[in-house]
N, C-alpha and C positions, 0 to 999 in steps of 0.2 A: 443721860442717855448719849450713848454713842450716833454719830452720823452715818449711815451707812452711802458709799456714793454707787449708784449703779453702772455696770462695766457692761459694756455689749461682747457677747458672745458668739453674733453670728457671723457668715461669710462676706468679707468686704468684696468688692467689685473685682480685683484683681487678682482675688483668690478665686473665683468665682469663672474669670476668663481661664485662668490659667489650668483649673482642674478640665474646663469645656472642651480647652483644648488638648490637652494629653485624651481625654475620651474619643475624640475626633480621630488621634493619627492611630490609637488602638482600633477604632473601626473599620479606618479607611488599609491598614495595614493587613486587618483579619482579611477585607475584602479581596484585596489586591492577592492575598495567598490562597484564599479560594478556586479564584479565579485561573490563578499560574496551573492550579491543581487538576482544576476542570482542562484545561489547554492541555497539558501532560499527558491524562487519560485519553481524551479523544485523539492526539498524534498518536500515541502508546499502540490504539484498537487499530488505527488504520496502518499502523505499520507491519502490528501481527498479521491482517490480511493482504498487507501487499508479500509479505513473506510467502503467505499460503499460496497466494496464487503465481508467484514466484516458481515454488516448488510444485506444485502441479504442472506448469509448465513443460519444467525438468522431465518430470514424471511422464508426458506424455511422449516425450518426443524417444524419452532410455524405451520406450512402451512399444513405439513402433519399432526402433531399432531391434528390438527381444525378438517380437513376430516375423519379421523379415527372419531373421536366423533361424527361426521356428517352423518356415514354411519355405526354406532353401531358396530366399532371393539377396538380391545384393543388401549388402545392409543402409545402404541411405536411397532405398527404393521407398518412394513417398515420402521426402524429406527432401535431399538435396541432392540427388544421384543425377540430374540433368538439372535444365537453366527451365525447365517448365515444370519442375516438381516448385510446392509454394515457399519452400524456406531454401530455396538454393539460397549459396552463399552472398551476401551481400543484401540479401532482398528481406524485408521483414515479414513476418507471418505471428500468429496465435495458434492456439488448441481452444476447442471445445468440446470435451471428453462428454458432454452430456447427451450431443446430437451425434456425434461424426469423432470416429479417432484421425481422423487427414488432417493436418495443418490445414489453417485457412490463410491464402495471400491477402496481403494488407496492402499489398499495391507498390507503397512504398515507405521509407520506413520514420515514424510520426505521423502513421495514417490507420493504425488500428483501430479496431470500432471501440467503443464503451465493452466495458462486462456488464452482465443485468443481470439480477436479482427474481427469482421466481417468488414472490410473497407467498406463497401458499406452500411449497413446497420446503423453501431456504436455497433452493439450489442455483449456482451460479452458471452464467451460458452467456449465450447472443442470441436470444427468440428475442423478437422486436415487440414480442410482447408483456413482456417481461418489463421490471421497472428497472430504470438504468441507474446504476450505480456511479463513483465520482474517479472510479479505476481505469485505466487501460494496460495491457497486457502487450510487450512485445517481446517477440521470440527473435536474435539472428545467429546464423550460421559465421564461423569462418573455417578455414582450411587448416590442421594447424599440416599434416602429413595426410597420403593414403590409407591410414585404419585410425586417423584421430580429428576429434572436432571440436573444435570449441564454439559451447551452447549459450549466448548470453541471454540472458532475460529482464527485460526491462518494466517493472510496474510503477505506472507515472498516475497523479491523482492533485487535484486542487481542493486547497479548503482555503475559502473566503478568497485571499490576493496572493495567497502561497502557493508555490507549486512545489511539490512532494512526487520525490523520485528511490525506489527502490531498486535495486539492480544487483546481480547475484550471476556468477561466472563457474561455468564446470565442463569439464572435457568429457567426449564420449570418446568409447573406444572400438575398434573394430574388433570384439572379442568370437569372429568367427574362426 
């Protein structure tokens, strides 16, 4: 009869570390890219709204300019046509198309209020009752000539220790 010697088969100790460990950095790497993923999306959404409210912006202020022409007055009448309209040049102001088409003055400028969120409707304002969103909105004028303006719009927002600044630049024209 032959001697048969038995042979161990299973995983020694340092196979054992070593497999634990490449499982580890697959985890912690799956994690970690999740994560980047999650951060990506949520800058991503708050950018597309600082865009929107960017452009609405735009939208209100080309909006007054229209009506003014529409109703044969100067065209930066409610806007910047004297130094006590709200968005004369240099001074900061907002819109909020939901209460009022006037600019509203912000006093001055890194003084605009929050934008706020109506939950029941979706709609964006400044009712104080309204829940307030992580946005602010600022509109300013400069002079570029007598029939041109340049419209800056500034939407500024924190998440967590960041501060997020959107800003978008477009000339109006005196096309009366």
């Amino acid at each position: 009869m032959s001697s048969r010697q038995a042979t161990g088969r299973g995983f020694t100790i340092v196979e054992t570390l070593v497999a634990l460990t490449i499982l580890i950095t697959i985890i912690v790497g799956a994690t970690g890219a999740v994560q980047t993923g999650i951060s990506s999306y949520i800058y991503s959404k708050d950018q597309i709204l600082a865009f929107y409210f960017a452009q609405e912006g735009f939208e209100q202020i080309r909006n007054i300019r229209d009506e003014n022409r529409l109703n044969d007055r100067h065209w930066l009448t409610g806007i910047a046509q004297n130094s006590s309209d709200p968005c004369y040049f240099g001074e900061a102001c907002t819109v909020d198309p939901v209460v009022t088409p006037v600019p509203i003055n912000c006093s001055s400028p890194g003084n605009c209020p929050v934008i706020r969120q109506n939950s029941d409707s979706g709609l964006y304002g400044y009712d104080s009752s309204w829940d307030a969103t992580i946005f602010t909105r600022e509109i300013t004028l400069n002079q570029v000539n007598s029939d041109e303006i340049a419209v800056t719009v500034t939407v500024s927002w924190n998440k967590g220790t960041k501060s997020r600044e959107f800003k978008a630049r477009e000339n109006l024209l005196n096309w009366q």
